[in-house]
MISE-529337 format. One record per residue (C-alpha): x, y, z; residue in three letters. Coordinates in steps of 0.2 Angstrom, whole numbers, plus 5000, padded with zeros to 4 digits. Example, Ala and Ser with C-alpha at 12.3 -4.5 7.8 and 13.67 -1.06 7.14 Angstrom:
2
- 5062 | 4978 | 5039 | ALA
- 5068 | 4995 | 5036 | SER
***
This chain:
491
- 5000 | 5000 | 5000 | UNK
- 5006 | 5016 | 4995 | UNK
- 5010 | 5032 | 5005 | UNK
- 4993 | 5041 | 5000 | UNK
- 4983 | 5026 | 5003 | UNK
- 4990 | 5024 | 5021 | UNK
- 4986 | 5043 | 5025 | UNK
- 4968 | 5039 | 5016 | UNK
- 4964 | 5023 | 5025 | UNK
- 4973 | 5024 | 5040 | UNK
- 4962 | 5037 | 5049 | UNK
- 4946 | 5028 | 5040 | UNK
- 4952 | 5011 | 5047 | UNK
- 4954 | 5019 | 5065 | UNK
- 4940 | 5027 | 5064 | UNK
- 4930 | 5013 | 5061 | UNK
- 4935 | 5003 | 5075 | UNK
- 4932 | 5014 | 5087 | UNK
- 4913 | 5014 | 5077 | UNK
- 4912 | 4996 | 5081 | UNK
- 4920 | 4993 | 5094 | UNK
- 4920 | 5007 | 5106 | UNK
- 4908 | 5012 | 5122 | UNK
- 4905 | 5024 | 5134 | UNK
- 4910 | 5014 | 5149 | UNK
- 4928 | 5015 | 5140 | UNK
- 4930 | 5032 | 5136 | UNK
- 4946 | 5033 | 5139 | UNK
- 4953 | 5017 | 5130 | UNK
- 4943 | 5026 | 5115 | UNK
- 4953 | 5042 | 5115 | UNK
- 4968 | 5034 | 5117 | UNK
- 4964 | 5023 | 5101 | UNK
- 4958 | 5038 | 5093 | UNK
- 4973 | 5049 | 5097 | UNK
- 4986 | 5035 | 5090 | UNK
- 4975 | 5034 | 5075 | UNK
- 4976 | 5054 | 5071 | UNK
- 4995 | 5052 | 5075 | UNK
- 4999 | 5039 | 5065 | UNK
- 4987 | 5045 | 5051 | UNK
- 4999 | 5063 | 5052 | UNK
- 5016 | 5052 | 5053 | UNK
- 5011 | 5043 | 5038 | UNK
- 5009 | 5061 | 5029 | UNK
- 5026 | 5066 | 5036 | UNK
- 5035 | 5055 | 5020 | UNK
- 5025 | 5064 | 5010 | UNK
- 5034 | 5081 | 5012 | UNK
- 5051 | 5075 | 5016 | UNK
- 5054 | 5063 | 4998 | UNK
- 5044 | 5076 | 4988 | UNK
- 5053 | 5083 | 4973 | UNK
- 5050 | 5100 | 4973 | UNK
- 5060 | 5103 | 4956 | UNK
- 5044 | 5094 | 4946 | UNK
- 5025 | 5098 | 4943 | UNK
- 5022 | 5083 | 4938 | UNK
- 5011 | 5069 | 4950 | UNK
- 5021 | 5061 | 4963 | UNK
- 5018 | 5044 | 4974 | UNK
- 5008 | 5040 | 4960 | UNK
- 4994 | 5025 | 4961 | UNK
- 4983 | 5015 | 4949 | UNK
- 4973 | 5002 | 4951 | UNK
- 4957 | 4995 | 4943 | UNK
- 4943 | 4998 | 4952 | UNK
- 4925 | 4998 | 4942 | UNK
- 4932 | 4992 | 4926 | UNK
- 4915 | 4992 | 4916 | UNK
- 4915 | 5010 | 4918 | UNK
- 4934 | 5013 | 4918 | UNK
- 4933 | 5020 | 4937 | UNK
- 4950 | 5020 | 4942 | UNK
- 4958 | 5020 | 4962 | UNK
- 4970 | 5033 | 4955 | UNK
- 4979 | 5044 | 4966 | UNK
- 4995 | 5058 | 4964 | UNK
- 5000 | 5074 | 4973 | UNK
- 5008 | 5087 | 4966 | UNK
- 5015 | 5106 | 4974 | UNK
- 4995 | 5112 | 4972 | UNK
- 4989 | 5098 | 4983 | UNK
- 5005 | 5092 | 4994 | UNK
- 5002 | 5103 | 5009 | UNK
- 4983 | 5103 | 5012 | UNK
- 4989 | 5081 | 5017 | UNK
- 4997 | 5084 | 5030 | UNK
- 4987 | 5100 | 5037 | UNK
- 4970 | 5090 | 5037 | UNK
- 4979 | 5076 | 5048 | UNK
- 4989 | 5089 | 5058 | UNK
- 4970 | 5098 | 5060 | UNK
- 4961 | 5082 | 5066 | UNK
- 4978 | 5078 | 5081 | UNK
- 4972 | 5094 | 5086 | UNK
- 4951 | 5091 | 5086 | UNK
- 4952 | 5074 | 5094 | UNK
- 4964 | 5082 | 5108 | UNK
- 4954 | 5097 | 5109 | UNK
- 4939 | 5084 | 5112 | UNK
- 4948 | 5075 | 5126 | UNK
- 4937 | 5081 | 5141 | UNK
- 4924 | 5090 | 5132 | UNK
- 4916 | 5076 | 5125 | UNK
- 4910 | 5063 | 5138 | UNK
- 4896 | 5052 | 5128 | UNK
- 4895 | 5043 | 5112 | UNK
- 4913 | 5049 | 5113 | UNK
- 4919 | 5032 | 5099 | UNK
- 4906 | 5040 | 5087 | UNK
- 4912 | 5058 | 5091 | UNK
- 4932 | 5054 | 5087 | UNK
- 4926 | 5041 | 5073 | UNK
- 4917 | 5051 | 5064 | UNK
- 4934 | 5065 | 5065 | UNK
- 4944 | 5050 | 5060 | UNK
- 4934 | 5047 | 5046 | UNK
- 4932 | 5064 | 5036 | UNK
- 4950 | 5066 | 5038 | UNK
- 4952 | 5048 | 5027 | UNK
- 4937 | 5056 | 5016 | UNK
- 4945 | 5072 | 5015 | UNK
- 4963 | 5067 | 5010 | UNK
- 4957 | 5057 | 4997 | UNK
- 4948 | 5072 | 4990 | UNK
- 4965 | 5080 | 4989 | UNK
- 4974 | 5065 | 4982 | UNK
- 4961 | 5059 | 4970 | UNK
- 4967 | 5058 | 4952 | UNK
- 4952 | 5051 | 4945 | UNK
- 4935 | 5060 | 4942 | UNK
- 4922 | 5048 | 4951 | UNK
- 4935 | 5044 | 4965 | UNK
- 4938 | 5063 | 4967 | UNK
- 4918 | 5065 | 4967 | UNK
- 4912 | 5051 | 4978 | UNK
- 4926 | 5055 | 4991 | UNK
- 4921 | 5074 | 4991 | UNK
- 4901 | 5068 | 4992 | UNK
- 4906 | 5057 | 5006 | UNK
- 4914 | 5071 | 5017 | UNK
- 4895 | 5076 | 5021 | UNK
- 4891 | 5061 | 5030 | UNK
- 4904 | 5061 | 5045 | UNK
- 4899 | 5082 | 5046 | UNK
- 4882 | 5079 | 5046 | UNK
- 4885 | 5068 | 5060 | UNK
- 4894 | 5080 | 5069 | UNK
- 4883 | 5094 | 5069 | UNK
- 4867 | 5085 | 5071 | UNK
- 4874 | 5075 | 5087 | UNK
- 4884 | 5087 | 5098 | UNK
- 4878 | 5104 | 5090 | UNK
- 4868 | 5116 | 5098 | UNK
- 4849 | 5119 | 5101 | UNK
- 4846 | 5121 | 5082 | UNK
- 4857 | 5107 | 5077 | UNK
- 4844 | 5100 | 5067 | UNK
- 4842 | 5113 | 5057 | UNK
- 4859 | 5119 | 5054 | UNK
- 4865 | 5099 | 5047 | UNK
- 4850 | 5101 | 5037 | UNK
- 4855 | 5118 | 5029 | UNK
- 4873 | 5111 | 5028 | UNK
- 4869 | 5094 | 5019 | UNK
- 4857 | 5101 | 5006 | UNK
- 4866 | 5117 | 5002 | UNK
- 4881 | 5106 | 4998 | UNK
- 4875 | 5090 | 4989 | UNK
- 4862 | 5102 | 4980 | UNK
- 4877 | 5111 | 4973 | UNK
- 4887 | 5096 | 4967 | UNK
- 4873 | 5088 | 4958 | UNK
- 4876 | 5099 | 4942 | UNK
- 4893 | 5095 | 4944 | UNK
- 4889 | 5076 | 4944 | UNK
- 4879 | 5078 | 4928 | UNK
- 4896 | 5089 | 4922 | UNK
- 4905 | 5073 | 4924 | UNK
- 4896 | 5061 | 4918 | UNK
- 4897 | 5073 | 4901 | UNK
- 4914 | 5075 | 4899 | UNK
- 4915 | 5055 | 4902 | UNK
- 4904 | 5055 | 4889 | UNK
- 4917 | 5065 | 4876 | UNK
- 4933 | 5058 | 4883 | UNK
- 4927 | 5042 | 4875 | UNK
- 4924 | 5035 | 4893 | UNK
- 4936 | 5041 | 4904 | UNK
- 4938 | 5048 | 4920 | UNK
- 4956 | 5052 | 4922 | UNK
- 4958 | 5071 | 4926 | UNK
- 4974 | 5072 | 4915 | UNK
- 4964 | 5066 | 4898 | UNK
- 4951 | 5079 | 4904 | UNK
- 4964 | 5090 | 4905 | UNK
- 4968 | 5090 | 4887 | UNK
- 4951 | 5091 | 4881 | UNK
- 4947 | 5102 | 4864 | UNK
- 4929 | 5109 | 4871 | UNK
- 4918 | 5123 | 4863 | UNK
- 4916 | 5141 | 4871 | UNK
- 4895 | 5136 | 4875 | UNK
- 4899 | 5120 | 4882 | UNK
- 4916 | 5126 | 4892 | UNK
- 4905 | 5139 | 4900 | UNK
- 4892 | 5125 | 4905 | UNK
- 4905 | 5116 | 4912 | UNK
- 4911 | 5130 | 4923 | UNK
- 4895 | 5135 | 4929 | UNK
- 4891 | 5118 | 4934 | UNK
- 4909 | 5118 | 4943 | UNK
- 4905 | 5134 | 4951 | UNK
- 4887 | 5127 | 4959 | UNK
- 4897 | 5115 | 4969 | UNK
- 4913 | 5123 | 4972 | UNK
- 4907 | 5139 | 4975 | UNK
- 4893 | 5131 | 4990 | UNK
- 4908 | 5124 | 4997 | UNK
- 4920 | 5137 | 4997 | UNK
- 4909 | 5150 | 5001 | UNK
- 4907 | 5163 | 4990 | UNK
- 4895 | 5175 | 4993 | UNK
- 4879 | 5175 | 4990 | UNK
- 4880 | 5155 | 4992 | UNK
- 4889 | 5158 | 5008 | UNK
- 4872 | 5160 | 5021 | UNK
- 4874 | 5139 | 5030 | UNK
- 4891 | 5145 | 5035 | UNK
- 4887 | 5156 | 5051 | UNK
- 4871 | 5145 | 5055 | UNK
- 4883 | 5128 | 5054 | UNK
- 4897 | 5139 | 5063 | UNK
- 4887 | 5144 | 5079 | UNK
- 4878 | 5126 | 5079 | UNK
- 4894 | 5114 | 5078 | UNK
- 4905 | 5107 | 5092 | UNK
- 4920 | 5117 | 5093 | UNK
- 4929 | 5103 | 5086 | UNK
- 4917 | 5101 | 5069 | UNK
- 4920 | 5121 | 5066 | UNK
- 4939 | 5120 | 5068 | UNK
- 4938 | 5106 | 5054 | UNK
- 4923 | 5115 | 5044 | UNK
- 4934 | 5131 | 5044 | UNK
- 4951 | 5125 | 5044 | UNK
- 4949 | 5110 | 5029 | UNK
- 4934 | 5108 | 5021 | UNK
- 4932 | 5125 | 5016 | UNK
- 4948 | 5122 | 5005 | UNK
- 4938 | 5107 | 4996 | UNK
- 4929 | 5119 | 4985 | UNK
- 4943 | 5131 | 4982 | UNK
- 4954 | 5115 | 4975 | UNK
- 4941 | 5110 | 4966 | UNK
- 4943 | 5126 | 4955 | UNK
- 4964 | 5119 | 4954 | UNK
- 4960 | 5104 | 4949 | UNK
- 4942 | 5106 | 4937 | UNK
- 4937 | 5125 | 4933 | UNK
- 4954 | 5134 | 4929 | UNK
- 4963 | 5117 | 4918 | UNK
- 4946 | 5110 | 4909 | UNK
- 4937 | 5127 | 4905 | UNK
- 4951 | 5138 | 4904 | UNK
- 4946 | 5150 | 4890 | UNK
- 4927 | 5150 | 4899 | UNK
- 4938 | 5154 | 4915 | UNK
- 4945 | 5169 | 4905 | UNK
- 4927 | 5174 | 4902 | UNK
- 4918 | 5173 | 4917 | UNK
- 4936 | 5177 | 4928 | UNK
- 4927 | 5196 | 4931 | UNK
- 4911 | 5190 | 4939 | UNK
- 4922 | 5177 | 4951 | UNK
- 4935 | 5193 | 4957 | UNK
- 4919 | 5204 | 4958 | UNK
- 4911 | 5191 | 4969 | UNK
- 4927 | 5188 | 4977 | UNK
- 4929 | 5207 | 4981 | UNK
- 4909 | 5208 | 4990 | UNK
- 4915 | 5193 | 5000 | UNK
- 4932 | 5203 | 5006 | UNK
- 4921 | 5219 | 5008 | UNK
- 4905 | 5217 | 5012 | UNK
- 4906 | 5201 | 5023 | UNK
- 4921 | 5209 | 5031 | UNK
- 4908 | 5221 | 5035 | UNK
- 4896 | 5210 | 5041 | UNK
- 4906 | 5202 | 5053 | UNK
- 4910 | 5220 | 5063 | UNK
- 4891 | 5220 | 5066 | UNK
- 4891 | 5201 | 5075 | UNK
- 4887 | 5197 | 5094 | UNK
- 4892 | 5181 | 5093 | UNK
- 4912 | 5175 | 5092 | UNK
- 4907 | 5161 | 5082 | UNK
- 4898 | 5169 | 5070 | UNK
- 4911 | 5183 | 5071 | UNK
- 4924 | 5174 | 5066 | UNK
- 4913 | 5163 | 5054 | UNK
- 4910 | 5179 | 5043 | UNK
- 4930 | 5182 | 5045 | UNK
- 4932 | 5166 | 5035 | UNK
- 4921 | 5170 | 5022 | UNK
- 4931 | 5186 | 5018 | UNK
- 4948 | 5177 | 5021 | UNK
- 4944 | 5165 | 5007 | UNK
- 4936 | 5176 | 4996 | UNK
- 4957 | 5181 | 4995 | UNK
- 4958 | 5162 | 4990 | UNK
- 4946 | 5165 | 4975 | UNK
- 4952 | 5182 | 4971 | UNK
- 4972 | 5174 | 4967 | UNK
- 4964 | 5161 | 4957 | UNK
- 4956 | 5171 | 4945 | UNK
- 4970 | 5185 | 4942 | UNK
- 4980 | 5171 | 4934 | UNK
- 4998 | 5176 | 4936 | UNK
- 5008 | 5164 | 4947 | UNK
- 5011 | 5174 | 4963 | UNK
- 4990 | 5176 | 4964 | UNK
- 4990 | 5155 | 4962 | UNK
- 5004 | 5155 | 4974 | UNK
- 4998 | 5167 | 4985 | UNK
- 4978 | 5158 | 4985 | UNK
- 4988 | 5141 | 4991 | UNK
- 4997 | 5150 | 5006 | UNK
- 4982 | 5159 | 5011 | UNK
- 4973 | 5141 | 5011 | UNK
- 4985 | 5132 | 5023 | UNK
- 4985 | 5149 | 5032 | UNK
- 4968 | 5150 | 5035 | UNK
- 4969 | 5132 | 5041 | UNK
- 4980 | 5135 | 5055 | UNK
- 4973 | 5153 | 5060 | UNK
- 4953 | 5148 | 5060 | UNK
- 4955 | 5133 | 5069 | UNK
- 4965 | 5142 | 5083 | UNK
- 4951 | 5154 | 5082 | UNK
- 4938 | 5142 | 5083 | UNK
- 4946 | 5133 | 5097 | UNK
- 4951 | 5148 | 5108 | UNK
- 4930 | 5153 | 5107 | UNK
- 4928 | 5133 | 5111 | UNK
- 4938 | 5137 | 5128 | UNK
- 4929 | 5150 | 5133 | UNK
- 4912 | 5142 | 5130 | UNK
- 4917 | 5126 | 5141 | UNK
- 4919 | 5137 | 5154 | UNK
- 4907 | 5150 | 5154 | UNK
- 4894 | 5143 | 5139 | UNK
- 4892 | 5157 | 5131 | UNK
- 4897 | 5165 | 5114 | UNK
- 4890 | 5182 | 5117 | UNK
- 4904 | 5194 | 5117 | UNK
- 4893 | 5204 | 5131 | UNK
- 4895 | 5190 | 5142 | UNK
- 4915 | 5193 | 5143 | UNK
- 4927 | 5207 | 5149 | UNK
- 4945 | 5206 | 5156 | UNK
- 4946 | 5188 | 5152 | UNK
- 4966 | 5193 | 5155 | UNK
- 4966 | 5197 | 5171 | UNK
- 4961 | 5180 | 5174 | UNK
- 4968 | 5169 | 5160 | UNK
- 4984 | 5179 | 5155 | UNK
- 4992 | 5163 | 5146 | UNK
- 4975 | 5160 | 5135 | UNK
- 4974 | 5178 | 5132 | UNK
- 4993 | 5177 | 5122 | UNK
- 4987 | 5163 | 5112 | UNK
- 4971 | 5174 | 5108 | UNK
- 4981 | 5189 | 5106 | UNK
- 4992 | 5180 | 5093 | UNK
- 4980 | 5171 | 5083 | UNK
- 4967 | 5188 | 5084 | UNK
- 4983 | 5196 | 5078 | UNK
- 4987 | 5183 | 5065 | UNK
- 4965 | 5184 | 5058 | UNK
- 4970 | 5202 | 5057 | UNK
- 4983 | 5200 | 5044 | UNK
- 4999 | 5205 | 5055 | UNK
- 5016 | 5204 | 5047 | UNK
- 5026 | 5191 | 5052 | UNK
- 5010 | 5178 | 5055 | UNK
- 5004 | 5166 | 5044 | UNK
- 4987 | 5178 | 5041 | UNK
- 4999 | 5191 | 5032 | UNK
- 5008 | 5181 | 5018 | UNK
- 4994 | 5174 | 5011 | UNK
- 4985 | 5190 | 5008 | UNK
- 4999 | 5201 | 5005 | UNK
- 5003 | 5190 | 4989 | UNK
- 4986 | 5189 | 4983 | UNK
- 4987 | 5208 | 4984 | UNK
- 5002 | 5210 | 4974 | UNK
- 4998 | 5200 | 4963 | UNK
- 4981 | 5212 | 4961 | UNK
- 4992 | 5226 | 4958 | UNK
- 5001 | 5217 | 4940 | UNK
- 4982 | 5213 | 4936 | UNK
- 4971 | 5230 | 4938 | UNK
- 4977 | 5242 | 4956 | UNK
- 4960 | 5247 | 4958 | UNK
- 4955 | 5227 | 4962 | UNK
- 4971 | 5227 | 4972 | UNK
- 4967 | 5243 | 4981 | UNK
- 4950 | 5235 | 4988 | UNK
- 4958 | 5218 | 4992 | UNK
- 4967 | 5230 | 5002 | UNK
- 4954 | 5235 | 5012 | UNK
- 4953 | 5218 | 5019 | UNK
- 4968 | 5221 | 5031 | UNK
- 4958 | 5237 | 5039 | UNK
- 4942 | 5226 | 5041 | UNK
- 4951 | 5213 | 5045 | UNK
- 4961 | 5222 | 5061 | UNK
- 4944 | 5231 | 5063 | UNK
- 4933 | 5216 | 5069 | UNK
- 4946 | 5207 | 5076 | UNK
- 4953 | 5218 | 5088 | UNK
- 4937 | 5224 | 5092 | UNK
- 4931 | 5206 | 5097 | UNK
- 4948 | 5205 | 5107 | UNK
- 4946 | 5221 | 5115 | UNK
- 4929 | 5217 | 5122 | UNK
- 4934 | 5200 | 5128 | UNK
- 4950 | 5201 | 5134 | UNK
- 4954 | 5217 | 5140 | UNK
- 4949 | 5230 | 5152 | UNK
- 4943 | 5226 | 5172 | UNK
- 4933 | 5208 | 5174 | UNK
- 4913 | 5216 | 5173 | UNK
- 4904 | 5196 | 5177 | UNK
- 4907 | 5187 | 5191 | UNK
- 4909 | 5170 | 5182 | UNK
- 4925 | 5180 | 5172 | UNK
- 4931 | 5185 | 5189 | UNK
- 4930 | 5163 | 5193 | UNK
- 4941 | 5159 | 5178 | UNK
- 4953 | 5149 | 5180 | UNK
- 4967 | 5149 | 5165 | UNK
- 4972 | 5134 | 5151 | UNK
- 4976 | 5117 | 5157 | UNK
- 4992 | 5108 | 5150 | UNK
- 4980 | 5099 | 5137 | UNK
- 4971 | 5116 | 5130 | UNK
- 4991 | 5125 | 5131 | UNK
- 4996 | 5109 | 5120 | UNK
- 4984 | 5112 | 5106 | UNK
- 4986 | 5128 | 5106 | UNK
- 5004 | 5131 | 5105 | UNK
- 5007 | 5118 | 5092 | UNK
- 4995 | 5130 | 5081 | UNK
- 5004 | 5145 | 5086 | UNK
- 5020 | 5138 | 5082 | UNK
- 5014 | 5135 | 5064 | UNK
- 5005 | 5151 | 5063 | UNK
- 5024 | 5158 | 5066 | UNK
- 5033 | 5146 | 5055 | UNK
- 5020 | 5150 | 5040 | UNK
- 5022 | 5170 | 5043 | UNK
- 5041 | 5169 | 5046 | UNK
- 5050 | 5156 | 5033 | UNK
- 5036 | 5153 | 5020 | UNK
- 5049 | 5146 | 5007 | UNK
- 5048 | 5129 | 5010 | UNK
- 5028 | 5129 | 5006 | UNK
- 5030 | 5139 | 4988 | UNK
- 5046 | 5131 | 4984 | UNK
- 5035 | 5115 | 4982 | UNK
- 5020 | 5124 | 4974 | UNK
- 5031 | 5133 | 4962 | UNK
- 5033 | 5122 | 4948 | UNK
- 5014 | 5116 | 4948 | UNK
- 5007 | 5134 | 4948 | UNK
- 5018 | 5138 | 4933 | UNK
- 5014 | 5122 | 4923 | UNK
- 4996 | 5126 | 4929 | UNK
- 4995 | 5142 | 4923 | UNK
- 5006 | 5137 | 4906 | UNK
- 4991 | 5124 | 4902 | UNK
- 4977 | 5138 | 4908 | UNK
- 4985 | 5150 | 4895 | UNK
- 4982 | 5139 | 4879 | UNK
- 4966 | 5138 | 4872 | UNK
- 4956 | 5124 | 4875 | UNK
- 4943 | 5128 | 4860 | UNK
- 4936 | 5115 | 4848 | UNK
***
């Protein structure tokens, strides 16, 4: 079994297990089971980035084998510098969750780390996936283990918000299904991506094509106006299934752009590139916005990741490579920032079970270490230099600037919004003289809440200090990427 397939199956396989096998009454065998299985599943990736060439786009740790052979369905599977980093941070991303949940969760605790074991499988697989329906029934799949999340250990209106989450999502990827199951039909029955790839199609049906595309990347993403389940899903889920929701499956949607809209439908991407950077712009601005206006630090900060992606879209569609490069770096930086974000409201809400900003005040004064953490990864959602939140954005910017500066000039205005509602957030938490009594009773982070949170500020650091190592290996599969999107595809 290759590397990918371990990193795929080892989580599922765990995850599994503790679905069969695990009960209540032995809780804490579960976690245990559950934690070596996130560990192993994040070692397993660890090969990945050490024996990657970063000199080659083309597809490495390469595997094909037959899988449904009447339809030529093939378990196919590659990564490459676009896909290589989102591995390892989905399985970084569920250690964290299934830590996180250590003492927070104490029923149906095997179902609660199973179901995380198992999206992290699903969710790797989406990334590694070099063949069509593999790519599709994985990224279909991921709904399951979410759904399950959120409608078990959500909120009040759990219900509600799994609904709105499942039927936003699979309503949006049927056009794409009926988008694949056509160019099966003209690629003389093939569902490799790379024969896709090379297709001759016609300006009308390219356009199809990427409209089907955006229905179900754009749902997932979001993009605004698609973008309403987010908050509802946000405030709803554990703390641990809005760290994941933010943090990796969120970046489903904008690699699906990578791998399907920008190298199948190129000249269509051309075409309709205006509308997706004017979209991109209302998402940065507008939601930015929207989230100064929020009550709720969830919903706060689910807002802030609508506008931070909408940097994701926005260096996608300049097509130049430091856009590209620049959208990739703000993925894997999102990744590390909301989840800290996500988590740090997660330890507030154990202790005082609110998420009302009103209900806080001077949380310093009596959590000084959990305020640093905050105060970083605040900093870091802000857009601060030398954190992972800056280099992401301050690429897509540039990269603005060689395309149009008027685009670049109200990306820009992301940074201001950006420090704005999130040091407004920080301010009415954290600082100032403890108002409530319960804040006044606070006691500060345990050794298992200081773990999880310095191993993300220690990436949020590493990211926003010594980028290279993470677009040294994107480099050469943005450029080929952007050689392919450049030629027309018109037949």
């Amino acid at each position: 079994m290759g590397l990918l397939s371990l990193a795929i199956w080892t989580p599922i396989l765990f995850g599994a297990v503790l679905l069969a096998l695990g009960r209540d009454e032995h809780a804490g065998a579960v976690r245990w089971t559950a934690l070596i299985g996130a560990l192993l599943g994040l070692a397993v990736t660890v090969p990945l980035v050490t024996g990657f060439d970063t000199s080659t786009a083309a597809m490495q740790f390469v595997e094909k084998a037959p899988w449904i052979e009447r339809f030529n369905v093939h378990y196919h599977l590659g990564v490459d510098g676009i896909s290589l980093w989102l591995i390892p941070l989905t399985a970084f991303i569920t250690v964290i969750v299934v830590i996180a949940g250590w003492e927070v969760i104490t029923e149906r605790v095997n179902q609660y780390m199973g179901a995380f074991l198992i999206l992290s499988g699903l969710m790797i697989g989406v990334f590694a996936a070099l063949d069509a329906m593999l790519f599709y029934i994985f990224f279909e799949a991921t709904l399951i283990p979410m759904y399950i999340i959120i409608g078990i250990w959500g909120g009040p209106n759990k219900i509600y918000a799994a609904f709105k989450f499942f039927l936003y999502t699979l309503l949006g990827s049927l056009l794409m299904l009926v988008a694949l199951l056509y160019l099966y039909n003209v690629s003389g029955g093939s569902f490799d991506l790379a024969t896709w790839w090379a297709l001759p199609l016609g300006a009308g049906v390219q356009s199809a094509l990427f409209f089907a595309f955006l229905a179900a990347f754009a749902v997932k993403v979001p993009m605004w106006p698609v973008h309403t389940w987010l908050p509802d899903v946000h405030v709803e889920a554990p703390t641990g299934g809005s760290a994941v929701l933010a943090a990796i499956m969120l970046k489903l949607g904008a690699y699906g752009f990578l791998r399907f809209s920008l190298p199948i439908t190129p000249d269509a991407a051309h075409q309709w590139a205006p509308l997706i950077i004017g979209l991109s712009l209302v998402a940065v601005i507008y939601v930015g916005l929207v989230a100064m206006v929020q009550q709720d630090m969830k919903k706060l900060v689910a807002y802030s990741s609508v506008a931070h992606m909408g940097f994701v879209t926005l260096g996608l569609f300049l097509f130049n490579d430091l856009g590209v490069s620049g959208a990739l770096v703000q993925m894997i930086a999102h990744g590390f920032v909301s989840a800290a974000m996500f988590l740090c409201i997660g330890v507030l809400y154990d202790r005082v079970h609110s998420r009302e900003i009103k209900d806080y005040g001077g949380v310093v004064n009596t959590m000084p270490a959990f305020a640093a953490f905050a105060a970083l990864f605040v900093m870091a959602n802000a857009g601060l230099p030398g954190t992972a939140g800056f280099v992401g954005e301050w690429m897509v910017i540039l990269a603005a600037v060689r395309d149009n500066f008027w685009i670049a000039m109200l990306a820009a205005t992301s940074l201001i919004l950006g420090a704005a509602y999130s040091l407004w957030m920080f301010k009415r938490v954290y600082l100032g003289a403890p108002v409530h009594e319960h804040v006044k009773a606070l006691k500060d982070i345990n050794a298992r809440e200081y773990l999880i949170l310095a191993l993300l500020a220690v990436m949020v650091l590493y990211l926003g200090i010594h980028p290279k190592p993470f677009t040294d290996a994107m480099d050469p599969a943005v450029q080929q990427l952007l050689k392919h999107v450049a030629v027309s595809k018109l037949g």
